[in-house]
LOFI-562378 format. One record per residue (C-alpha): residue number from 1; residue in three letters; chain; x, y, z. Coordinates in pm, 1 decimal, always signed. Example, Ala and Ser with C-alpha at 12.3 -4.5 7.8 and 13.67 -1.06 7.14 Angstrom:
BEGIN
PT    n  res  chain        c1        c2        c3
PT    1  ALA      A   +1230.0    -450.0    +780.0
PT    2  SER      A   +1367.0    -106.0    +714.0
% end
This chain:
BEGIN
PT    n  res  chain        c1        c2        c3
PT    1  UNK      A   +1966.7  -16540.6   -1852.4
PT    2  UNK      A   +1915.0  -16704.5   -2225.9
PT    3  UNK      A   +1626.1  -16776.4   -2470.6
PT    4  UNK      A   +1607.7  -17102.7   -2286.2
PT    5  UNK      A   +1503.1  -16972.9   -1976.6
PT    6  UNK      A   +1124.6  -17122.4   -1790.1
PT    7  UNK      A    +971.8  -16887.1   -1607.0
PT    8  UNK      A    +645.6  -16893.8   -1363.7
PT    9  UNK      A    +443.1  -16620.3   -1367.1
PT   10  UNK      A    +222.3  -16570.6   -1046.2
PT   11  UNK      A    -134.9  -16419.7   -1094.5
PT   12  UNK      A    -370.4  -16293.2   -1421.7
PT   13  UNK      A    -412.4  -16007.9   -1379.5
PT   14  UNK      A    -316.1  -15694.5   -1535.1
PT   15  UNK      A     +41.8  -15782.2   -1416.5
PT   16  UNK      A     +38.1  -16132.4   -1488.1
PT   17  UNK      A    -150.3  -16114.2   -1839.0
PT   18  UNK      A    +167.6  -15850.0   -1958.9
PT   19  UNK      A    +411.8  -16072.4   -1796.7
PT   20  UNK      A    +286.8  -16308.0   -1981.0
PT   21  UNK      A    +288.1  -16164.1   -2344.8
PT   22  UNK      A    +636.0  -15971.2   -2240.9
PT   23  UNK      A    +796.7  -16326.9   -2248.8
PT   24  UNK      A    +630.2  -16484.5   -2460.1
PT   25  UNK      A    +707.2  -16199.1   -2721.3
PT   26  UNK      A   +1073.3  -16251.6   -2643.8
PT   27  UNK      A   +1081.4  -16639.7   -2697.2
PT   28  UNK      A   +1078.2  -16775.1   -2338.1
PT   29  UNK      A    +853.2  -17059.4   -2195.1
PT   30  UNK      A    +581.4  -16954.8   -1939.6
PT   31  UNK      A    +340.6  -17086.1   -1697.5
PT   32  UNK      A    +120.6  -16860.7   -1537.5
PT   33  UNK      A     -78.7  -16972.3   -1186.5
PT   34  UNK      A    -385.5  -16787.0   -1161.9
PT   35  UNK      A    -597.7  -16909.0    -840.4
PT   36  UNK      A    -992.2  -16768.2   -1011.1
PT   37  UNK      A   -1126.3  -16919.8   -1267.9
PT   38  UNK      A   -1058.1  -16637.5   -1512.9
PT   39  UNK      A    -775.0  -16387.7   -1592.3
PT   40  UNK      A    -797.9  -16011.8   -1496.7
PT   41  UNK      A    -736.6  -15993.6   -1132.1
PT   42  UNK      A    -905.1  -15718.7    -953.3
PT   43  UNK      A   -1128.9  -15584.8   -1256.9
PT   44  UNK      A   -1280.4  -15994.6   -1336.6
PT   45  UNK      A   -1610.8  -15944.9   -1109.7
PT   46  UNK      A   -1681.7  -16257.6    -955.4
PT   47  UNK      A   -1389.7  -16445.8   -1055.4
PT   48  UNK      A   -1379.1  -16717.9    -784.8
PT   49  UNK      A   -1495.8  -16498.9    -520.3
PT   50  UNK      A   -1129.5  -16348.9    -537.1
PT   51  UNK      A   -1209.3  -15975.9    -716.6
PT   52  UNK      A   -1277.0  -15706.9    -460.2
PT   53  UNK      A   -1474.3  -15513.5    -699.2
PT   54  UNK      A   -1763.7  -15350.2    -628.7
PT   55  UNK      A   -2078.2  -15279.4    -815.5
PT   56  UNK      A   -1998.5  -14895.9    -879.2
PT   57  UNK      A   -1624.7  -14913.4    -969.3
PT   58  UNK      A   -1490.5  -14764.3   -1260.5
PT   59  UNK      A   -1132.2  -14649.4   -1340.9
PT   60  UNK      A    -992.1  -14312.9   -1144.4
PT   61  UNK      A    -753.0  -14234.5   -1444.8
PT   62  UNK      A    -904.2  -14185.3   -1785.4
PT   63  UNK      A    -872.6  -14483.9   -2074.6
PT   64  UNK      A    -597.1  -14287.5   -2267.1
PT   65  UNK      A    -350.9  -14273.1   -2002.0
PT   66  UNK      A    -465.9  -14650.8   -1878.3
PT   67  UNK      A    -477.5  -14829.4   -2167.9
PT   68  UNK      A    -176.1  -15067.9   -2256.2
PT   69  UNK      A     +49.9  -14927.5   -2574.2
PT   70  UNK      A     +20.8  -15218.4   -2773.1
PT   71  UNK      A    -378.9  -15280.6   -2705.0
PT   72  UNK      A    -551.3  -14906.7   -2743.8
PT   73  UNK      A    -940.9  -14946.8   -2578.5
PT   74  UNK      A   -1176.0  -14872.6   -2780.4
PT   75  UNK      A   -1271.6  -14542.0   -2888.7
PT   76  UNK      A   -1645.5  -14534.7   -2802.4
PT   77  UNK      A   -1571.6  -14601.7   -2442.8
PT   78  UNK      A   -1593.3  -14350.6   -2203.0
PT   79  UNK      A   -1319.8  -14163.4   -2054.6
PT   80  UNK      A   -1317.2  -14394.2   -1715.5
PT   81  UNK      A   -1431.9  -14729.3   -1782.2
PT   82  UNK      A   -1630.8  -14915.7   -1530.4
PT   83  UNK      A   -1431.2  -15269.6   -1387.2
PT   84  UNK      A   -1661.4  -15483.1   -1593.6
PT   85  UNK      A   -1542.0  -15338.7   -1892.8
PT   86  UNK      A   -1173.5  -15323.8   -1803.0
PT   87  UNK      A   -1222.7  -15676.5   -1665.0
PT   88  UNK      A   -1363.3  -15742.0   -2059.3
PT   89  UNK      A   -1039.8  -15541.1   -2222.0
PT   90  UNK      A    -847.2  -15782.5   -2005.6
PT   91  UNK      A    -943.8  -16099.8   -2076.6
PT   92  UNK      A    -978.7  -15937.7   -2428.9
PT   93  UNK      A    -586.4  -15881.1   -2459.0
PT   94  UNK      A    -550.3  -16255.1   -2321.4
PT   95  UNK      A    -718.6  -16380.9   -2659.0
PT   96  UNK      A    -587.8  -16129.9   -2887.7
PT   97  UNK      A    -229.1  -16230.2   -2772.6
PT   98  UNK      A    -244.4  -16598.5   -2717.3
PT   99  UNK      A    -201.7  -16603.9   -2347.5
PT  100  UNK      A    -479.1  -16868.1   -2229.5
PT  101  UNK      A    -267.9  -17154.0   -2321.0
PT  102  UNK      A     -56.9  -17072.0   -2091.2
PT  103  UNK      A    -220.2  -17004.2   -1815.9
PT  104  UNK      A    -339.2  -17280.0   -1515.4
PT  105  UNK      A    -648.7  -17136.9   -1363.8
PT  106  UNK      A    -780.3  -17280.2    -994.7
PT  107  UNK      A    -362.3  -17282.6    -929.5
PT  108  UNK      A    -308.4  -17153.0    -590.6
PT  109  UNK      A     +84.7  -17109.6    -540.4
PT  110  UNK      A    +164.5  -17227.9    -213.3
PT  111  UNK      A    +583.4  -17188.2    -164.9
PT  112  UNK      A    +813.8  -17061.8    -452.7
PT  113  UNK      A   +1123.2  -17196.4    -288.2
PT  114  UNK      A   +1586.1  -17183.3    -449.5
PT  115  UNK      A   +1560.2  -17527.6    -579.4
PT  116  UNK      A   +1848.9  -17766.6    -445.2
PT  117  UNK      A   +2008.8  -17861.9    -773.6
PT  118  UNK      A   +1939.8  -17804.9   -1178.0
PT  119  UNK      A   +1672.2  -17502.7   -1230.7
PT  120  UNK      A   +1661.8  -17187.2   -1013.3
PT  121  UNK      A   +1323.4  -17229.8    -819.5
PT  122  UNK      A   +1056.6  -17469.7    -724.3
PT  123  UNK      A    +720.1  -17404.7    -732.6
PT  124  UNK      A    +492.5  -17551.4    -505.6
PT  125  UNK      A     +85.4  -17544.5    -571.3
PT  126  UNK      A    -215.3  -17612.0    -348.3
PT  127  UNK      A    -331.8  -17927.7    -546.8
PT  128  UNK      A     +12.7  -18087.7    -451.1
PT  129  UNK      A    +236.5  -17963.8    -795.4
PT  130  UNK      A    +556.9  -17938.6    -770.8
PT  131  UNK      A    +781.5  -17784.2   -1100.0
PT  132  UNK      A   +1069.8  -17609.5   -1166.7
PT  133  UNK      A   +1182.1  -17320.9   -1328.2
PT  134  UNK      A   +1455.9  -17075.0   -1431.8
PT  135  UNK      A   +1293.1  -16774.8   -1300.8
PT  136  UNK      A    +982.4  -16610.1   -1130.2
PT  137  UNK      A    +768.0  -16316.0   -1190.7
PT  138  UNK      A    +535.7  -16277.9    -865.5
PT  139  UNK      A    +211.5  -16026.0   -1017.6
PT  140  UNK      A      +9.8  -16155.8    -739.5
PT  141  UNK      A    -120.4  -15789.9    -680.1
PT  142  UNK      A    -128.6  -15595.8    -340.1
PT  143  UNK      A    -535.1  -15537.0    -285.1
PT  144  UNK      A    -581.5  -15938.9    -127.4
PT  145  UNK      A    -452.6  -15861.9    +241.1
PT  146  UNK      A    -707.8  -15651.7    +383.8
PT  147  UNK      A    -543.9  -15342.6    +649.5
PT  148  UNK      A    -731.8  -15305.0    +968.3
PT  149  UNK      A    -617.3  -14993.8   +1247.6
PT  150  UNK      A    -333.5  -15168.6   +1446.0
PT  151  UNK      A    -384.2  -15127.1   +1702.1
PT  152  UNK      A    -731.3  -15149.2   +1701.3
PT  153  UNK      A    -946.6  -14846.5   +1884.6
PT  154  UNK      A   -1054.3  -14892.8   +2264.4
PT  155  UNK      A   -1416.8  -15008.7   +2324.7
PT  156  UNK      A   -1643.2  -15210.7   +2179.5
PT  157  UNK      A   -1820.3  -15208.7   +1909.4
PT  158  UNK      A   -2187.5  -15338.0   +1856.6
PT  159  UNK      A   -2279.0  -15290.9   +1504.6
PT  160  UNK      A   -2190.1  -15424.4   +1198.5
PT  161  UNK      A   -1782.8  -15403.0   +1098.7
PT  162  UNK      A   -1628.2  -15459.8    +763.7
PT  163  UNK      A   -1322.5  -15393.0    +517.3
PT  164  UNK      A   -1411.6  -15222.3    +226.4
PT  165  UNK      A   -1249.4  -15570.6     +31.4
PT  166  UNK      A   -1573.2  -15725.7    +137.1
PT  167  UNK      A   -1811.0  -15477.7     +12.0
PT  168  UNK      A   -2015.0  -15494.6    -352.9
PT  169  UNK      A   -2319.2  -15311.7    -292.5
PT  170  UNK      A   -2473.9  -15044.2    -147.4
PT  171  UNK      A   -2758.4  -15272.2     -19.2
PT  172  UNK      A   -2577.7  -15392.2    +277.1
PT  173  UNK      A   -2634.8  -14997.7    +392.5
PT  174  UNK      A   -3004.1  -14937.3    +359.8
PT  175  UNK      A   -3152.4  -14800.8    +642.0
PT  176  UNK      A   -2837.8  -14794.2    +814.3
PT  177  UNK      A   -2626.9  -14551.7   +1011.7
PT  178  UNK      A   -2295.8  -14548.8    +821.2
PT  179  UNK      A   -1928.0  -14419.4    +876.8
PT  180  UNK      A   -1648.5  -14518.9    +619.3
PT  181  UNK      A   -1305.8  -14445.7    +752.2
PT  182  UNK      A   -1077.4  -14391.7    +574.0
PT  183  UNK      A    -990.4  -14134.6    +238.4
PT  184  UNK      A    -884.3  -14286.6     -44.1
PT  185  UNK      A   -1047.7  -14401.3    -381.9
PT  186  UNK      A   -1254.4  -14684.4    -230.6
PT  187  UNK      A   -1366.0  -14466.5     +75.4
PT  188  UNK      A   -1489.3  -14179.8     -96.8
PT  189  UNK      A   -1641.2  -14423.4    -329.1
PT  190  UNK      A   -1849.3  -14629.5     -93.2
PT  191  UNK      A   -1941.4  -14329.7    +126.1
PT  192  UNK      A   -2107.2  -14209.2    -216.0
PT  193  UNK      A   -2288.0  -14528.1    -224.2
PT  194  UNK      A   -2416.4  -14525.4    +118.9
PT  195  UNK      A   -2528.7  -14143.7    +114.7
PT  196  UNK      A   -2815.8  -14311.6    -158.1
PT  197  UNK      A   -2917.6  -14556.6     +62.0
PT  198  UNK      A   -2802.2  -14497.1    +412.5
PT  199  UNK      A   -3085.2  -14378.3    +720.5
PT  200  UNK      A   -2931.6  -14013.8    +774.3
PT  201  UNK      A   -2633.9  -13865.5    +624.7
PT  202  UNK      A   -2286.9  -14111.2    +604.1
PT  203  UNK      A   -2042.5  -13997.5    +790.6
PT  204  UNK      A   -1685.9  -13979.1    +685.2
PT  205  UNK      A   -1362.0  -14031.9    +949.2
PT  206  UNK      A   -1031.4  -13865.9    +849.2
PT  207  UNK      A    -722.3  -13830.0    +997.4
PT  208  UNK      A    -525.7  -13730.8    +765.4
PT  209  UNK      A    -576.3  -13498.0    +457.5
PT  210  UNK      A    -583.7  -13615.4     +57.0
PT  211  UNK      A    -582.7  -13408.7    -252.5
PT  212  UNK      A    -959.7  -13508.9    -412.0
PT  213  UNK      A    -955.4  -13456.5    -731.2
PT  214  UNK      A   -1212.6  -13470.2   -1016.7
PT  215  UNK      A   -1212.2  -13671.8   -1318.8
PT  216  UNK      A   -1275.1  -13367.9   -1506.4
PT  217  UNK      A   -1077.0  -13003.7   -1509.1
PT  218  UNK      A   -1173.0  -12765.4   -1748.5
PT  219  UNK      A   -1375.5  -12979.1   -1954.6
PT  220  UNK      A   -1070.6  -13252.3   -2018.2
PT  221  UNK      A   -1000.4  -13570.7   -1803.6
PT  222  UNK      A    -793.3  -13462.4   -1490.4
PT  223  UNK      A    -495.8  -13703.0   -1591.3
PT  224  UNK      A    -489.6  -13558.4   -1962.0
PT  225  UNK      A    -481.1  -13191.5   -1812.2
PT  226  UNK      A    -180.5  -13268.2   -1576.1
PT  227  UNK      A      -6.1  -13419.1   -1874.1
PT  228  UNK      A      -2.5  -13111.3   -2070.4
PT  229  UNK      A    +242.5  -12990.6   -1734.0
PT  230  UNK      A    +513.4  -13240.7   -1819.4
PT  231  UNK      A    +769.5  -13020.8   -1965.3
PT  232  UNK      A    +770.9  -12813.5   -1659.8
PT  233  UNK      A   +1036.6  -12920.8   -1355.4
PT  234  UNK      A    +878.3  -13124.0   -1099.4
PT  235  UNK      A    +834.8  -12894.6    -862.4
PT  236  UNK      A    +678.1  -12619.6   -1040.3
PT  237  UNK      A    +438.0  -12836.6   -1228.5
PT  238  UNK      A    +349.9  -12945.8    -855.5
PT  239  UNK      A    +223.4  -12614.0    -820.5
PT  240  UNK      A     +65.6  -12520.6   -1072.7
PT  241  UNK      A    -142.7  -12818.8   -1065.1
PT  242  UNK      A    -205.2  -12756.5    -694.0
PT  243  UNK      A    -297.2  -12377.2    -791.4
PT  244  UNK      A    -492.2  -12528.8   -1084.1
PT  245  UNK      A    -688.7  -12772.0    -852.0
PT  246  UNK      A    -762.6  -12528.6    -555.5
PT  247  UNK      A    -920.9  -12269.1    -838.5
PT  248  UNK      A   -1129.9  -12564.2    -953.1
PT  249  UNK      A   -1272.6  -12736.9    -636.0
PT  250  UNK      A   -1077.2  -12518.1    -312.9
PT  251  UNK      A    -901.4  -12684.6     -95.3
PT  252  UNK      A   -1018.0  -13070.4    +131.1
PT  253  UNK      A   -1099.8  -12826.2    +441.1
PT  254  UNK      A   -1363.3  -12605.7    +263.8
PT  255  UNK      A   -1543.8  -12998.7    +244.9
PT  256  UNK      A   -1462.8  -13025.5    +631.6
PT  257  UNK      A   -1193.0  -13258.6    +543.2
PT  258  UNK      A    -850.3  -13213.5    +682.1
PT  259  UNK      A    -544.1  -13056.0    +453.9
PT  260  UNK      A    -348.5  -13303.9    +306.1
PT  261  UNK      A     -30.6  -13378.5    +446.3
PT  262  UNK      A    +184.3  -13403.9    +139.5
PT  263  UNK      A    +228.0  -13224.3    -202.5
PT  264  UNK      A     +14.3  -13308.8    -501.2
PT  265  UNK      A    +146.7  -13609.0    -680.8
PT  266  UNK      A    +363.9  -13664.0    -323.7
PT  267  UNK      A    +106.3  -13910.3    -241.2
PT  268  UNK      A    -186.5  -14118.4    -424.3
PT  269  UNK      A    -482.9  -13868.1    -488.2
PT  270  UNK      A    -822.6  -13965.0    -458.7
PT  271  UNK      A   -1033.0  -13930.6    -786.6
PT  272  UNK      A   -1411.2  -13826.4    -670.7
PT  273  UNK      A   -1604.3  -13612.7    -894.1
PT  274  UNK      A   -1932.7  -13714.3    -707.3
PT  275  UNK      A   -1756.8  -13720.2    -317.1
PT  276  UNK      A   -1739.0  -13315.7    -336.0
PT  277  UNK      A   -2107.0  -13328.3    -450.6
PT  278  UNK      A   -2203.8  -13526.8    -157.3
PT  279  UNK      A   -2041.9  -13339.0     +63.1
PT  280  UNK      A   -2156.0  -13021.0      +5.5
PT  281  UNK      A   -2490.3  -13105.1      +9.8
PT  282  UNK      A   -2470.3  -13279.8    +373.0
PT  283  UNK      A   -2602.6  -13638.9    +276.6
PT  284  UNK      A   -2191.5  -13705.4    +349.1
PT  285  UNK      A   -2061.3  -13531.4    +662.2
PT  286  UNK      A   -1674.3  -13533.8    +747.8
PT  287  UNK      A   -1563.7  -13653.4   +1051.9
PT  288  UNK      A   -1206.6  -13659.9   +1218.0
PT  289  UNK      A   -1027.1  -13946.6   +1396.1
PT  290  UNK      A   -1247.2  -14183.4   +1557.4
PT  291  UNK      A   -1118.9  -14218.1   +1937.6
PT  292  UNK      A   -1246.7  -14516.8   +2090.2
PT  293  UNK      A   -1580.1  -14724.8   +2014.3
PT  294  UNK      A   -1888.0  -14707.9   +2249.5
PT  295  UNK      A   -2139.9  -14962.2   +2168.5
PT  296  UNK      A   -2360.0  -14851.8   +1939.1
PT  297  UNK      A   -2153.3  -14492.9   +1900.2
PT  298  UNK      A   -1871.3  -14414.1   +1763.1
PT  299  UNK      A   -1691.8  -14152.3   +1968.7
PT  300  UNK      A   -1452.0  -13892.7   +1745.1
PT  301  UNK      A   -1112.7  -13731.4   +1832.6
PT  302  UNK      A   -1266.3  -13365.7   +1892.1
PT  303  UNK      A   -1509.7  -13534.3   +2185.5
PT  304  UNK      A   -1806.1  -13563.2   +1891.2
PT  305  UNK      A   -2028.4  -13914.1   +1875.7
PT  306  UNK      A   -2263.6  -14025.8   +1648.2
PT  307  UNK      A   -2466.5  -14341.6   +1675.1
PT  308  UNK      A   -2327.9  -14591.5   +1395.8
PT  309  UNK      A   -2470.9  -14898.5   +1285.6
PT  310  UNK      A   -2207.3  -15013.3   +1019.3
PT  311  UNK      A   -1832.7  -14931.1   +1034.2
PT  312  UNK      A   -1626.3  -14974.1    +691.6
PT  313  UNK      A   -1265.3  -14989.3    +699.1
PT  314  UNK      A   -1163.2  -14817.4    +367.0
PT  315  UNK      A    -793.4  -14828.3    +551.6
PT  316  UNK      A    -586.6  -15032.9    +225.5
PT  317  UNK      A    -395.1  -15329.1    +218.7
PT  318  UNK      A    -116.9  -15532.9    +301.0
PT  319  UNK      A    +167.4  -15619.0     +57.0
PT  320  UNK      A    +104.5  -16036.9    +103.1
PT  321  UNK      A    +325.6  -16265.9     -17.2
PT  322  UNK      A    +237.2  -16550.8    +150.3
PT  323  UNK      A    +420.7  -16797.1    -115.8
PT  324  UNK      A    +751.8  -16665.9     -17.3
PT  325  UNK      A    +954.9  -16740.8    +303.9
PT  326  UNK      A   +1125.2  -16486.8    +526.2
PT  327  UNK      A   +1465.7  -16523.4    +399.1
PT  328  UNK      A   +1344.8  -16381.1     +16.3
PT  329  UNK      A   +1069.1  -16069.7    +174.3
PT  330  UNK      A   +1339.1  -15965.2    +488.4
PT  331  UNK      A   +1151.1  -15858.9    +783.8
PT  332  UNK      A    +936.6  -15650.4    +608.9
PT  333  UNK      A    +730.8  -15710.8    +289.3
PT  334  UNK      A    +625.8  -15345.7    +232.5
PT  335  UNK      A    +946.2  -15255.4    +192.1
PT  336  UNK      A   +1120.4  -15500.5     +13.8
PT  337  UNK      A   +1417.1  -15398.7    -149.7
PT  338  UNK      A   +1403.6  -15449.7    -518.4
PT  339  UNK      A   +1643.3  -15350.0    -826.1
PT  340  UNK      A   +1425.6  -15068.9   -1045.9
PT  341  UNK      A   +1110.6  -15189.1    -832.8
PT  342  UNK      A   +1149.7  -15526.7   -1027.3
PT  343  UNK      A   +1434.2  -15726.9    -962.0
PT  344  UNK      A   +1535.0  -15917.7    -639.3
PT  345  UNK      A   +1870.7  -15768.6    -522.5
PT  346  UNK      A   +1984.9  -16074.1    -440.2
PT  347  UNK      A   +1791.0  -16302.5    -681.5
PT  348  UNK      A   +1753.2  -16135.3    -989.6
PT  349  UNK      A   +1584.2  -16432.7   -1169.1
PT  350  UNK      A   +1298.4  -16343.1    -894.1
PT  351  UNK      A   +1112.7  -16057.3    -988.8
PT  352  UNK      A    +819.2  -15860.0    -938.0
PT  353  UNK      A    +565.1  -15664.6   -1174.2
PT  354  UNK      A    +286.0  -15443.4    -980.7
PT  355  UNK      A    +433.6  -15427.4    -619.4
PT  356  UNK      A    +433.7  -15103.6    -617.5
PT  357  UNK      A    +165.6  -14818.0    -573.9
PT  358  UNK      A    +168.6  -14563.5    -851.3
PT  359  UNK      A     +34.3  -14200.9    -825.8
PT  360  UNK      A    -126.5  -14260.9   -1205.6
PT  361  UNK      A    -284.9  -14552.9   -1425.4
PT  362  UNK      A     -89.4  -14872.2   -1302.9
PT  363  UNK      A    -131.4  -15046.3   -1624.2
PT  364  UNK      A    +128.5  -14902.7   -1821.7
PT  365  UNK      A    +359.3  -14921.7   -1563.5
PT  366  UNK      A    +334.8  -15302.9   -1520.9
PT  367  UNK      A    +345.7  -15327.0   -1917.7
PT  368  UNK      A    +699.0  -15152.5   -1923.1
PT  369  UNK      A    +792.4  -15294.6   -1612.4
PT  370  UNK      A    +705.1  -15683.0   -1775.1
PT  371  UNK      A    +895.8  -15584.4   -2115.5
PT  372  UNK      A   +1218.4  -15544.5   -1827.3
PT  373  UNK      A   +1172.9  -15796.8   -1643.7
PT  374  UNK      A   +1161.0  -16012.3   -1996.2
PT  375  UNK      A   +1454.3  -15827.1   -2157.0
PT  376  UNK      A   +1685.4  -15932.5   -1855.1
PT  377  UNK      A   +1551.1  -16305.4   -1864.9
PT  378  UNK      A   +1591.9  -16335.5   -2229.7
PT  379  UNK      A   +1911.6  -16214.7   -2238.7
PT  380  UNK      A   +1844.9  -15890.3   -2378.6
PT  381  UNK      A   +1901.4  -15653.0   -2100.9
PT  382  UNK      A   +2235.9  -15693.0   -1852.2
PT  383  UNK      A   +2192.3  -15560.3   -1482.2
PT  384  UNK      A   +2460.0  -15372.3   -1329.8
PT  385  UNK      A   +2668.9  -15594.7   -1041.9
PT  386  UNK      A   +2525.3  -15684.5    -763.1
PT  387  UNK      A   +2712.4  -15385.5    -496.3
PT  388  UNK      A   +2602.5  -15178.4    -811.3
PT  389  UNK      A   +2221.3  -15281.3    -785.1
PT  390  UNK      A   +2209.6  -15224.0    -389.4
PT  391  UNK      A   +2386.7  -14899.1    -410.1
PT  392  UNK      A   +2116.1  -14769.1    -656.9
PT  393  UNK      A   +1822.5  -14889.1    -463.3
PT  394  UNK      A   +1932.4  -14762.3    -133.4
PT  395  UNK      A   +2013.2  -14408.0    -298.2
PT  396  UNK      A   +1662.8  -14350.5    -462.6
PT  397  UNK      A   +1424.5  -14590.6    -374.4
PT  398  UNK      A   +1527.5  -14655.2     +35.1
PT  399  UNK      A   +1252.3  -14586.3    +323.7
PT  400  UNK      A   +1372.6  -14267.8    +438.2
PT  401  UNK      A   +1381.5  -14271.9    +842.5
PT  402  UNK      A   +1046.3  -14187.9   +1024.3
PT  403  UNK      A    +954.2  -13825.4   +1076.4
PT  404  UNK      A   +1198.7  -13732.3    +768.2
PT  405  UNK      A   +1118.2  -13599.5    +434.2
PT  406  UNK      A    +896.8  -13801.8    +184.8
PT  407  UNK      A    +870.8  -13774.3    -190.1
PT  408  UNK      A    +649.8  -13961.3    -462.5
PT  409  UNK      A    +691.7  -14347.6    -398.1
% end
């Protein structure tokens, strides 16, 4: 690509906002679609009903290793922000760098289509717009598409059922009966929530096992700790931080919780200090698999049942692309095959910052992954050919078969 090169730039978020100053900071012309009415993504609260951001939320990895490298957050914060003040650093480093101009806010992409002749792509919004451009950066995030159990659990169910996307306070709890399923970040979070509120403890369905792990080990943010492991190989710093966390808190099943089913840093941890807390004092009570629904019970793979009167599916998200047809995502958006987790492998000029899900802060990895994707469109940066490209991803970043080993995604 050259200096002269147009790109879109879909979302403004975290993703989108770096995307943003990435080419902008390397000469290029951008346009960024941002469907809220303000730019931060997931951390701007209230942003045209599109933020899934609760009340309670604050960062799970501490401001040093979160913040971008060329916009430190301020020193007086604390070590995990909550999302209305990482929403504010966001729409912070949007002024300090110059990026509202370019932005289009209430811009709902529709289709981002190969255009028929001149530029690369056309890009269709929901107001009717139609331009065209050189290249595409989709940082439309992955926390939009809510997950639900598919397929769903026998029975009916007569209480109250909803995705943990939909939730911002605790309120919708009181005097409830409550079970969260589910065991990452957002679970443990809301179940912590609930246990203030909730009629009776809040129970909490697992089926598989996570590493929890507090914000805090020996008196230093968790994240900060592990980094002082990084000279060690891979697999020994695995363990001692596994050692390190198991002399700290013990292990998930001495919470009732199953083991996890992967190696720490094998799989997203969840980052609870207050979950543990909970737990051990029985206002949260761990629960395994749910097996079917029974009216106004909830009946649990070891033959248990507890009368429920809210169900929250903590269970994730969807990758959702709904902009892009099937000949671009393949069969299978969740595993889309892309060059360095960026690049298209067979459209480079399409490329992707964010679609990915990172076992540490995200920010800094869509800040170095934007400065790419802009060094290739500027003309800075040459990728390998094409066989080259395909060879790579299918040697290190493949789905291995079902049932076979796994490492850190």
């Amino acid at each position: 690509m050259t200096a002269a090169c147009r790109v879109a730039v879909i979302g403004a978020g975290a993703a989108g906002l770096t995307a943003c100053k990435a080419l902008r900071d390397a000469g290029l012309d951008v346009v960024v679609h941002e469907r809220g009415d303000r730019p931060g993504g997931l951390w701007a609260r209230g942003a045209g009903g599109f933020s899934p951001a609760y009340a309670s939320l604050h960062l799970n990895t501490s401001k040093g290793r979160t913040e971008f490298a060329d916009f430190p957050m301020p020193r007086g914060w604390p070590d995990y922000p909550s999302a209305d003040l990482v929403g504010g650093y966001l729409a912070d480093y949007a002024e300090t760098f110059g990026l509202l101009p370019h932005v289009r806010f209430h811009s709902t992409v529709t289709s981002v289509e190969r255009a028929g002749t001149g530029r690369a792509w056309t890009v269709t919004t929901a107001d009717g717009g139609r331009d065209r451009f050189d290249a595409v950066i989709v940082a439309n995030g992955h926390n939009r598409d809510p997950r639900l159990p598919d397929p769903g659990y026998p029975g009916a169910f007569d209480g109250l059922r909803m995705h943990a996307h939909d939730y911002r306070t605790p309120e919708v709890f009181r005097g409830k009966r409550v079970l969260v399923v589910g065991t990452g970040n957002s679970a443990m979070d809301i179940a912590v929530d609930a246990s203030h509120v909730a009629r009776g403890p809040v129970l909490l369905s697992a089926r598989r096992g996570v590493h929890i792990v507090p914000k805090y080990l020996f008196g230093r943010p968790s994240d900060a700790t592990g980094g002082a492991l990084a000279v060690l190989p891979w697999r020994i710093r695995q363990r001692v931080a596994e050692t390190m966390l198991r002399l700290a808190v013990g292990s998930p099943r001495d919470y009732g919780l199953p083991d996890p089913s992967g190696g720490l840093f094998q799989n997203h941890p969840t980052i609870s200090d207050t979950i543990l807390h909970r737990l051990t004092h029985g206002e949260v009570v761990a629960r395994p698999g749910i097996d079917r629904l029974d009216g106004g019970r909830v009946v649990f793979a070891d033959g248990a049942a507890d009368p429920v009167d809210v169900l929250v599916w903590a269970t994730g998200y969807r990758v959702s692309i709904p902009f892009l047809g099937p000949d671009l995502l393949g069969p299978d958006p969740e595993r889309l095959p892309l060059y360095k987790r960026v690049f298209h492998l067979d459209e480079p000029s399409l490329a992707f910052v964010g679609l990915m899900q990172s076992t540490g802060a995200a920010l800094p990895i869509v800040e170095a992954q934007s400065k790419l994707a802009a060094a290739y469109l500027s003309g800075a940066y040459a990728l390998p050919p094409a066989r080259e490209r395909a060879a790579r991803w299918h040697a290190t970043c493949a789905p291995r078969p079902r049932g076979g080993a796994t490492g850190a995604r």
